[in-house]
C-alpha positions as CSV (number, residue, x, y, z in Angstrom):
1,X,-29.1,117.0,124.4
2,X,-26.7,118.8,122.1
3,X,-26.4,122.8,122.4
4,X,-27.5,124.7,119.0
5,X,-24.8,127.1,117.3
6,X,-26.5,129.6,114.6
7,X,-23.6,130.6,112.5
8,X,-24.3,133.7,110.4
9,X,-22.2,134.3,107.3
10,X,-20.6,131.6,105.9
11,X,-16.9,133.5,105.4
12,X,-13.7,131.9,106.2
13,X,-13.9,132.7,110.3
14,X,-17.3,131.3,110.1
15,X,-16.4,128.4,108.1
16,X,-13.6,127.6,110.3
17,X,-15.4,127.8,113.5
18,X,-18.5,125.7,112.7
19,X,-15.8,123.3,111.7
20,X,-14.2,123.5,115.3
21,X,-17.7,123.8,116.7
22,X,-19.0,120.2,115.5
23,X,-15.9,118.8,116.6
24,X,-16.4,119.8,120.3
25,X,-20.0,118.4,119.8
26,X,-22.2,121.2,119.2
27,X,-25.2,120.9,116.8
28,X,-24.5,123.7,114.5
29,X,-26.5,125.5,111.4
30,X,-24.4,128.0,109.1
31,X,-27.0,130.9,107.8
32,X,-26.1,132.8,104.5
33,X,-28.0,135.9,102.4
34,X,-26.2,134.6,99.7
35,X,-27.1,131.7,97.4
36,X,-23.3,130.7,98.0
37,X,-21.0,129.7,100.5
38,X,-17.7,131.4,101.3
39,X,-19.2,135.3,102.0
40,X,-16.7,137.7,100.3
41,X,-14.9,134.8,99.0
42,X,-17.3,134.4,96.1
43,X,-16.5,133.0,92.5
44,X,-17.8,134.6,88.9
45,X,-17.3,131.8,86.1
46,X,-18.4,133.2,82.4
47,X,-17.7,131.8,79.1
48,X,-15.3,129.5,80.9
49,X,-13.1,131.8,82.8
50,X,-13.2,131.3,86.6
51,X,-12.4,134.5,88.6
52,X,-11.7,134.6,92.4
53,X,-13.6,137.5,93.6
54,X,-12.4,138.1,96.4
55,X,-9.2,136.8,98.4
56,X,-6.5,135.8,95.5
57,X,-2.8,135.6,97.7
58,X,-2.7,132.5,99.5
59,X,0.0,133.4,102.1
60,X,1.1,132.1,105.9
61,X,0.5,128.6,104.1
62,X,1.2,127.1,108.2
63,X,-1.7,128.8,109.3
64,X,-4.0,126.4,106.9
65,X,-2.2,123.3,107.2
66,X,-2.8,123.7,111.0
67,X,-6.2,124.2,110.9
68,X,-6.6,120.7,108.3
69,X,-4.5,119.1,110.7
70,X,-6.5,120.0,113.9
71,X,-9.3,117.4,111.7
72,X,-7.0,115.0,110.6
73,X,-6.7,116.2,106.9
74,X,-4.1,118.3,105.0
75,X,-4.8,121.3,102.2
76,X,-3.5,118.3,99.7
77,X,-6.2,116.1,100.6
78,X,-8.5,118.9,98.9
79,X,-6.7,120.8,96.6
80,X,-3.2,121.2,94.6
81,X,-0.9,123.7,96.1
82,X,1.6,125.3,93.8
83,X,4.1,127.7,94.8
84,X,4.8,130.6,92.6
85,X,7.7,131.9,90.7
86,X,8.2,134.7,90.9
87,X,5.9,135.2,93.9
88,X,4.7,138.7,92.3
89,X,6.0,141.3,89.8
90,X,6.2,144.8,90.8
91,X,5.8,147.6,88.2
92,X,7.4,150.8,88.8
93,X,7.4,154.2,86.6
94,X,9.9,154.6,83.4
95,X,9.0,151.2,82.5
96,X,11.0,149.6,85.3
97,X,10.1,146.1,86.9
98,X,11.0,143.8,89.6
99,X,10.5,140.3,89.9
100,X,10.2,138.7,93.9
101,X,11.6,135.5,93.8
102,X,10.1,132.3,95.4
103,X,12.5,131.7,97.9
104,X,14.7,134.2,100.2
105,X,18.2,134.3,98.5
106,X,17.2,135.2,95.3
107,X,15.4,138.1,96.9
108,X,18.3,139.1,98.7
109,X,20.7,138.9,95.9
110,X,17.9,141.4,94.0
111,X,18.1,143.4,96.8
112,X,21.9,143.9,96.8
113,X,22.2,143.7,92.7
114,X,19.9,147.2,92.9
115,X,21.4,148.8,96.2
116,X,25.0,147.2,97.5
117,X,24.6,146.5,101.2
118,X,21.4,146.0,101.2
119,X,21.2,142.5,101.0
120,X,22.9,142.0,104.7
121,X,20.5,144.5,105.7
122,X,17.8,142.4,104.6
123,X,19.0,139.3,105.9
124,X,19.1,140.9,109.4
125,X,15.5,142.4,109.1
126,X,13.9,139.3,107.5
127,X,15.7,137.2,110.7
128,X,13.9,140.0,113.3
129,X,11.0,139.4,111.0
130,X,10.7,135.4,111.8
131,X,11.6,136.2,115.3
132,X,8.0,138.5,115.1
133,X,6.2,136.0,113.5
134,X,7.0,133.0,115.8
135,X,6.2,135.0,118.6
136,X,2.8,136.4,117.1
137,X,1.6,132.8,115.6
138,X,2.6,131.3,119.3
139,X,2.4,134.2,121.3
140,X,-0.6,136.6,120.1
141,X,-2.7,135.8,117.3
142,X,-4.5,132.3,119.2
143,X,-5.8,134.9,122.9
144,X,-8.9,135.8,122.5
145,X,-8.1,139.9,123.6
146,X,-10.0,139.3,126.7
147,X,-7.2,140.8,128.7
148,X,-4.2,142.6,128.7
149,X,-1.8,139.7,130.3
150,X,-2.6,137.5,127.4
151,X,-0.2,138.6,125.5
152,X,1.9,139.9,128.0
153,X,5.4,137.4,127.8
154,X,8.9,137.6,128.4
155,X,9.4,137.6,124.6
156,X,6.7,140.3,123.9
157,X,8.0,142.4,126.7
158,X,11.7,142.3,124.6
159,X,9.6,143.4,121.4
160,X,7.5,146.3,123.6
161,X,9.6,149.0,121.0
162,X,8.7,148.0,118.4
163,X,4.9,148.3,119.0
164,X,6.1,151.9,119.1
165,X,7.9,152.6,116.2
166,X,6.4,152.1,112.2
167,X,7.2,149.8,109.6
168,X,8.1,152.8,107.5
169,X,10.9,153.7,109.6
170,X,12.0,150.2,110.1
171,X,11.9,149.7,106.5
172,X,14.3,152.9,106.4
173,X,16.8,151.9,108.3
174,X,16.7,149.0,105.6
175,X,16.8,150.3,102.4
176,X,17.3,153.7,100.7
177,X,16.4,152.9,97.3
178,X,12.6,153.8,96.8
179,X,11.3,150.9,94.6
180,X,12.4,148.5,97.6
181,X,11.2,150.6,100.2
182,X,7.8,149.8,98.6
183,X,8.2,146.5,98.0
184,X,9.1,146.3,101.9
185,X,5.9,148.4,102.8
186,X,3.7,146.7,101.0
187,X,2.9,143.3,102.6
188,X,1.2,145.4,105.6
189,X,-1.6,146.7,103.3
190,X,-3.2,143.2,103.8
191,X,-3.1,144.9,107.3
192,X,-5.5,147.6,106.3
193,X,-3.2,150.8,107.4
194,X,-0.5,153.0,106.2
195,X,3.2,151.7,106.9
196,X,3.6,155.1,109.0
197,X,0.7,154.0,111.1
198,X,1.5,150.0,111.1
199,X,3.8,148.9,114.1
200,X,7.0,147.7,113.3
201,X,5.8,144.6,114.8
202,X,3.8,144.1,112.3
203,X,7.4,143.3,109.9
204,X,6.5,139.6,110.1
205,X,4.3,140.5,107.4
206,X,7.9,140.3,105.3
207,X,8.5,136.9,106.9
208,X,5.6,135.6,105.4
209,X,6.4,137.2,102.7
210,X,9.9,136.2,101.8
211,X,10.4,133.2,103.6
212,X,7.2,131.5,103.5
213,X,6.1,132.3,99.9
214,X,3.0,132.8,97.7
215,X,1.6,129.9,96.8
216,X,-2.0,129.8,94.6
217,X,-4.4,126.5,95.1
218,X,-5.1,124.9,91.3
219,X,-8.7,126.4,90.5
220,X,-8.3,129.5,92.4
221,X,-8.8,130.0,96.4
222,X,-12.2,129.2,96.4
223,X,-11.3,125.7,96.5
224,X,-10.4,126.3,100.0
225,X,-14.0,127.3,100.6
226,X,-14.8,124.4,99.4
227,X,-12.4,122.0,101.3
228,X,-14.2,124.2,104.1
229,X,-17.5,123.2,103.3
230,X,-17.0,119.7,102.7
231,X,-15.2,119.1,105.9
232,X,-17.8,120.8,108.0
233,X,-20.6,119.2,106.5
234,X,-18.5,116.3,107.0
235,X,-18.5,117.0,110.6
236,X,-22.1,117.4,110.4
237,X,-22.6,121.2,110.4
238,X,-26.1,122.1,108.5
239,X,-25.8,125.3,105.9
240,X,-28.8,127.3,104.4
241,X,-28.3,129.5,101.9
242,X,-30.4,132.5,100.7
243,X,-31.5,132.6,104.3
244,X,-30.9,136.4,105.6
245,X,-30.8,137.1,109.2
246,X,-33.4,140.2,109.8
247,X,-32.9,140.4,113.3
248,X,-32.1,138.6,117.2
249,X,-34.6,137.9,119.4
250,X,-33.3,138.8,123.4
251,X,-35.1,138.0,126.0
252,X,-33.1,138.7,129.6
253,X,-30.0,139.2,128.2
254,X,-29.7,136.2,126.3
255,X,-30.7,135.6,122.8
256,X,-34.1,133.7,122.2
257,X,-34.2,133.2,118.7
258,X,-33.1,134.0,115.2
259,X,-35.2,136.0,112.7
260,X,-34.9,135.3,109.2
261,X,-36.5,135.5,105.7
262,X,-37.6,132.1,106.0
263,X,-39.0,131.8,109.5
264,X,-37.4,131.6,113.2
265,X,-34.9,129.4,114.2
266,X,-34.4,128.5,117.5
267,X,-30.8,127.9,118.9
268,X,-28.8,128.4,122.5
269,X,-25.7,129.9,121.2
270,X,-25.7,132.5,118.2
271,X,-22.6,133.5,116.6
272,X,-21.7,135.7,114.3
273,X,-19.1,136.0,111.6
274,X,-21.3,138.9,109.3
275,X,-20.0,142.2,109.7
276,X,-19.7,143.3,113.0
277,X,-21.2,146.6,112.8
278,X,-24.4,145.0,110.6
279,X,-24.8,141.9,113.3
280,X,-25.3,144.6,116.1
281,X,-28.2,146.3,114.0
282,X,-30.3,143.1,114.2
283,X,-30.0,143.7,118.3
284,X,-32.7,145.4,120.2
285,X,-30.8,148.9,120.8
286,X,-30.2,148.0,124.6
287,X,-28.3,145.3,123.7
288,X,-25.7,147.0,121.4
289,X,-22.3,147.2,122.8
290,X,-21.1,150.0,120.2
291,X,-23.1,153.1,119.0
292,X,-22.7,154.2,115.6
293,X,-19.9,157.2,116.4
294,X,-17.9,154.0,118.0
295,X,-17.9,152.5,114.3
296,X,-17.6,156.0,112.4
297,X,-14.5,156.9,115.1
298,X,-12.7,153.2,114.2
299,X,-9.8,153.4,111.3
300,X,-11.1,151.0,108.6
301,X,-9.5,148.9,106.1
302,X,-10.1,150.0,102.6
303,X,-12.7,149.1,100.4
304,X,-12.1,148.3,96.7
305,X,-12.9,148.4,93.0
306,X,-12.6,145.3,91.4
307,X,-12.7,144.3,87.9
308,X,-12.8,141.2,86.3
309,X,-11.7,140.7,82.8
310,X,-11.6,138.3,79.9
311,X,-8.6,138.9,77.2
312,X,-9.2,136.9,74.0
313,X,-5.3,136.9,74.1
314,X,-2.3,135.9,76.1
315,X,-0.9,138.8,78.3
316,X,2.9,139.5,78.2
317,X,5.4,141.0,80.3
318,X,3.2,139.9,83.5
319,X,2.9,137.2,86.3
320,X,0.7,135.5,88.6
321,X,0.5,138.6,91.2
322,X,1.5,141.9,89.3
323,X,1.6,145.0,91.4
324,X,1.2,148.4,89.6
325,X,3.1,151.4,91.8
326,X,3.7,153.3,88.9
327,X,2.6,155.8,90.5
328,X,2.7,158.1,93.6
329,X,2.6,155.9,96.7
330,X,1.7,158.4,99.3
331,X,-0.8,159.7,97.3
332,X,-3.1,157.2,97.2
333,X,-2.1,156.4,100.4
334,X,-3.3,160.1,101.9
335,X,-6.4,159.6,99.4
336,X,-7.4,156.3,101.0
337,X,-6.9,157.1,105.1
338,X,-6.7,161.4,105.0
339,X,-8.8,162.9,102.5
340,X,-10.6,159.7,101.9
341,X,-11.4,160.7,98.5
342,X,-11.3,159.4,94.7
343,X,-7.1,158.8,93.9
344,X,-6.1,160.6,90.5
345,X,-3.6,158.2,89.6
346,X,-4.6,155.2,91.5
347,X,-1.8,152.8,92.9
348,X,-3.3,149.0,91.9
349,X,-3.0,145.5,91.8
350,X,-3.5,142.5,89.1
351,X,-4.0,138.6,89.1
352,X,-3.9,136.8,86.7
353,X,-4.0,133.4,87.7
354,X,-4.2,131.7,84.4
355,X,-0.4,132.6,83.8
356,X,0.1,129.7,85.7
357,X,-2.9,127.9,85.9
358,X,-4.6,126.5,82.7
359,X,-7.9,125.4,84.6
360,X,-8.8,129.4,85.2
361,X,-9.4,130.4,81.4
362,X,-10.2,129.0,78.0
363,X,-6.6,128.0,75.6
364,X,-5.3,131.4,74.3
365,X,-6.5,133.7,76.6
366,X,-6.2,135.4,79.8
367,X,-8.2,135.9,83.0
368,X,-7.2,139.1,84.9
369,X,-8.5,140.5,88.1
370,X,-7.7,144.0,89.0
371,X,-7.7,145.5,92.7
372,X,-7.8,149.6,93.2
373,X,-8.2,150.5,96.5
374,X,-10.2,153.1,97.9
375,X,-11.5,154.4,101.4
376,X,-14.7,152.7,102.7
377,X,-17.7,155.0,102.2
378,X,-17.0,156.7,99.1
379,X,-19.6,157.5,95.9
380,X,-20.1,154.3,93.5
381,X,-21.4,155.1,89.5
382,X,-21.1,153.2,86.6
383,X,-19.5,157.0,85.3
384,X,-16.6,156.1,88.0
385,X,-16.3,152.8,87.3
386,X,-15.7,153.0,83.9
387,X,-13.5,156.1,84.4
388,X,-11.0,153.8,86.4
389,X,-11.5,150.8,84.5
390,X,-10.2,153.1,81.4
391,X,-7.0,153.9,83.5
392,X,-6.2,150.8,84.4
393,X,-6.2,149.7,80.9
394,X,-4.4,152.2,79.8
395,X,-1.7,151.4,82.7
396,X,-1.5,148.3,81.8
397,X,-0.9,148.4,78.4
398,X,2.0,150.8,79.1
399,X,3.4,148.5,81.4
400,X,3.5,145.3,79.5
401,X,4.3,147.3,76.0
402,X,1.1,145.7,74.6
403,X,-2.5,146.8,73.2
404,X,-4.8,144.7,74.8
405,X,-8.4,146.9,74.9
406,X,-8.9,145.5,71.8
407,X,-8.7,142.2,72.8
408,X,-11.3,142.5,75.9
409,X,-14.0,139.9,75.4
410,X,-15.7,141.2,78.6
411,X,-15.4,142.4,82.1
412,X,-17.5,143.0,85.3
413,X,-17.1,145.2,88.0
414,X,-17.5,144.9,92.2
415,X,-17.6,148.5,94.3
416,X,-19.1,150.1,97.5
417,X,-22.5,149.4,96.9
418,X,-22.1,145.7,96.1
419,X,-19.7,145.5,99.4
420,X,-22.8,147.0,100.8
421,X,-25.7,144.7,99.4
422,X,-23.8,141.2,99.0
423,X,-21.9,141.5,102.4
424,X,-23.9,143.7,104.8
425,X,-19.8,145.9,104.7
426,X,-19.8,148.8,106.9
427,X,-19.4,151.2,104.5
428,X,-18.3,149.0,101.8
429,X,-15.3,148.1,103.7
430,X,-13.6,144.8,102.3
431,X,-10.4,144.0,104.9
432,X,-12.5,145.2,108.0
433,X,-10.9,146.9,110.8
434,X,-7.0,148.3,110.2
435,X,-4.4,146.9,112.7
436,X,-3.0,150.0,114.0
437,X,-1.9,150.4,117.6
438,X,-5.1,151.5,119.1
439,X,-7.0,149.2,117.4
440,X,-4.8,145.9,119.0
441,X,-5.9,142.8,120.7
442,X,-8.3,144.2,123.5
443,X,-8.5,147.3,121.6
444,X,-10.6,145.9,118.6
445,X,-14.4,144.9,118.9
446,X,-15.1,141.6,121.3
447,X,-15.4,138.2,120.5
448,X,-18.2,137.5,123.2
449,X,-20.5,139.9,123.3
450,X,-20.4,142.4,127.0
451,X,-24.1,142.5,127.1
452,X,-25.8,139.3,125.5
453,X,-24.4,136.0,127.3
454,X,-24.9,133.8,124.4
455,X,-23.8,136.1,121.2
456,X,-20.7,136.3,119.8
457,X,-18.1,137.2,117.2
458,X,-15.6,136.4,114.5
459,X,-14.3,137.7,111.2
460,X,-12.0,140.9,110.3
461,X,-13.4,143.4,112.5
462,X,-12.4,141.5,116.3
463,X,-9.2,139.7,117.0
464,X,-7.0,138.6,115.5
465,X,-7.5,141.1,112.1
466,X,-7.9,141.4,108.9
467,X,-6.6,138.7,105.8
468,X,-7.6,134.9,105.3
469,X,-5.3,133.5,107.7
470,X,-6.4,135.5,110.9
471,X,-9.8,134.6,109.9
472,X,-9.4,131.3,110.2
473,X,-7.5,131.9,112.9
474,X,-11.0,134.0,114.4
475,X,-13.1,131.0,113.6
476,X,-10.1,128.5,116.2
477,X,-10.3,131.2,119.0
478,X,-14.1,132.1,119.5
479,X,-14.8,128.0,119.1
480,X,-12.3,127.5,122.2
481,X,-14.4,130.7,124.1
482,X,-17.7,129.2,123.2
483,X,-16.0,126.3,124.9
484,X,-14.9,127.9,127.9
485,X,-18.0,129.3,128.9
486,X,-21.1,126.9,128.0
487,X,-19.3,123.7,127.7
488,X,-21.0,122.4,131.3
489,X,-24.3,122.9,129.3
490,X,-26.1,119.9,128.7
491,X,-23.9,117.2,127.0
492,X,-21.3,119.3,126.0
């Protein structure tokens, strides 16, 4: 008889591991709050825009075809890839702009046209850079951080130094001229910490970056989710939506059954890809492995304010991904991990996809999505909202040289408190745990849970971290541990 999975959340880790699940021969059920599939990769369509609410950069495009490939499929059997040029635009004070080419030479010749010798400099780091990542995609990112010899190698053990010094000071010994030092810090916010706290490790961030590109699936990354759900249904995995887990039955250590809205379900394995800190709530308090000043001690990703906006006009002056740093780096920086407060003049990000993709908005117009972020936990009003949606309005028009309030057919807004309600996020987080040193490989939450034999984990807040492509990365490893340990269970 086939072993039951319960999946809770229906995010990218748990997508992917139901996927790997059914493959190994498991009978397994996906159980979502939401009437959707995809958890913080949701989708808002109005008056025929289409808006990606959540993840928008599709990076580390080797990580996806690898999981297609591991069920005989590629991403073009679901969806049209297109790789963008530029890759992003980066906006800096006085008006000044910098365009990150689609492929590595380009970017290197920018680099030396602004600073001379830079562009060696950068060839040399971007090489270290694919050293890192070869290592971390071989090496790292697959162990499950049960152990401290996982990832202990011979090519690790050459890297140990770097684990001790930061990206910033790496990205120093780079560059001098600020507007690339940010442009070389920046790829390890999708890590969740500050590039003075981020290992220098962590630089193959820039190899993905640089070398492997941006690319942007036609009709927005929820297509993936799709793709997803079609091949695990495909594979015979069950889904029910609008079906919220309330709690986990335990009975001797091992959990019993599932409590939802719409009755019990029974099941042998449970795993879950909600939010970590939420899924050990629905435990009787013997069985949770960390106490709430465990979660309120752990350095979070941020959260974010998001907007999403219809223009009744084409936008100029932009592309695809447009980064705003017109303003002081390390001050939103210190207002997002120190004084975990409000920024004045907030640092912030805009896609909008329909500069290169005609399928996102009506003829003539423009779909934008805008990205401040902010430190997990803070107050969420309308007041606030529309305070910062006013700024970045007024930043963008200076920017692009172009008045565009006017032409705003509508927008809607994402904060905290939806984080909260939608996503069961631990203090509205929305990239889960930061990778900082202390919070590597064995260091972050477990996958298998140390006190329940049949519970486990996945998602942002265990290994391997935060972003799309360690998530479905997440949803690979816990499959092969579910494996490991109950696959001499009944026909398995």
């Amino acid at each position: 008889m086939q072993k039951k999975v319960c999946v809770i959340g229906s995010g990218f880790s748990s997508l992917a591991s139901s996927c790997f699940l059914a493959q190994k021969g498991y009978d397994v059920i996906v159980l979502e709050k939401n009437n959707h599939v995809g958890g913080r990769a949701n989708q808002l369509k109005r008056e025929g825009f289409t808006f990606d609410m959540g993840p928008t950069f599709y990076w580390m495009p080797d990580v996806f075809e690898d999981f297609f490939r591991a069920f005989g499929h590629k991403p073009s059997d679901f969806y049209k890839l297109n790789k963008l040029n530029p890759a992003y635009k980066v906006f800096f004070e006085n008006n000044e702009s910098i365009n990150i080419a689609d492929n590595l030479n380009d970017i290197i010749a920018t680099f030396e046209r602004i600073e001379q010798g830079s562009g060696k400099k950068l060839k040399g780091f971007i090489e270290n850079a694919q050293s890192n990542y070869d290592i971390a995609i071989k090496d790292l990112v697959y162990k499950p951080g049960e152990n401290l010899f996982e990832i202990i190698t011979p090519e690790t053990v050459k890297k140990l130094g770097l684990f001790f010094t930061s990206i910033k000071k790496q990205v120093a010994n780079v560059v001098v001229n600020p507007h690339l030092r940010k442009i070389l810090e920046f790829p390890v916010l999708f890590l969740g910490a500050k590039s003075v706290d981020t290992p220098a490790f962590y630089n193959f961030m820039n190899y993905a970056d640089f070398q492997l590109g941006t690319w942007h699936p036609e009709g927005g990354m929820y297509e993936v989710v799709k793709a997803m759900e079609f091949l695990a249904k495909e594979l015979g995995v069950t889904f029910k939506t609008n079906t919220n887990v309330e709690g986990l039955e335990v009975t001797k250590g091992t959990v019993s059954g599932v409590i939802t809205n719409t009755g019990r379900v029974e099941c042998d394995i449970v795993l879950s890809g909600a939010d970590y800190a939420h899924a050990e709530k629905l435990l009787p308090k013997e069985y949770k492995q960390y106490s709430d000043a465990y979660w309120e001690s752990r350095k979070f990703a941020p959260s974010s304010l998001l907007f999403y906006v219809g223009f009744d006009t084409r936008l100029k002056n932009i592309a695809h991904h447009s980064l705003f740093f017109d303003a002081d780096f390390s001050k939103h920086e210190k207002a997002i991990y120190d004084t975990k407060t409000w920024p004045e003049e907030p640092l912030f990000y805009g896609s909008f996809p329909s500069v290169t993709d005609a399928t996102v908005a009506p003829e003539g117009k423009e779909c934008g999505i805008f990205l401040i972020p902010i430190a997990p936990g803070l107050e969420d009003t309308p007041q606030l909202r529309q305070k910062y949606f006013d700024i970045v309005i007024q930043r963008l028009e200076k920017n692009i040289q172009q008045e565009v309030k006017k032409d705003i057919l509508f927008y809607e807004s994402f904060g905290v408190n939806d984080f909260i309600s939608q996503y069961n996020s631990y203090k509205g987080n929305a990239y889960g745990l930061a990778n900082t040193l202390l919070q590597t490989h064995i260091l972050r939450p477990k996958l298998k849970s140390k006190k329940v034999d049949n519970l486990y984990f996945c998602g942002q807040l265990t290994v391997p971290g935060p972003g799309v492509p360690p998530s479905l990365i997440s949803g690979k490893i816990v499959s092969d541990l579910i494996y490991k340990y109950h696959r001499s269970e009944g026909n398995i």
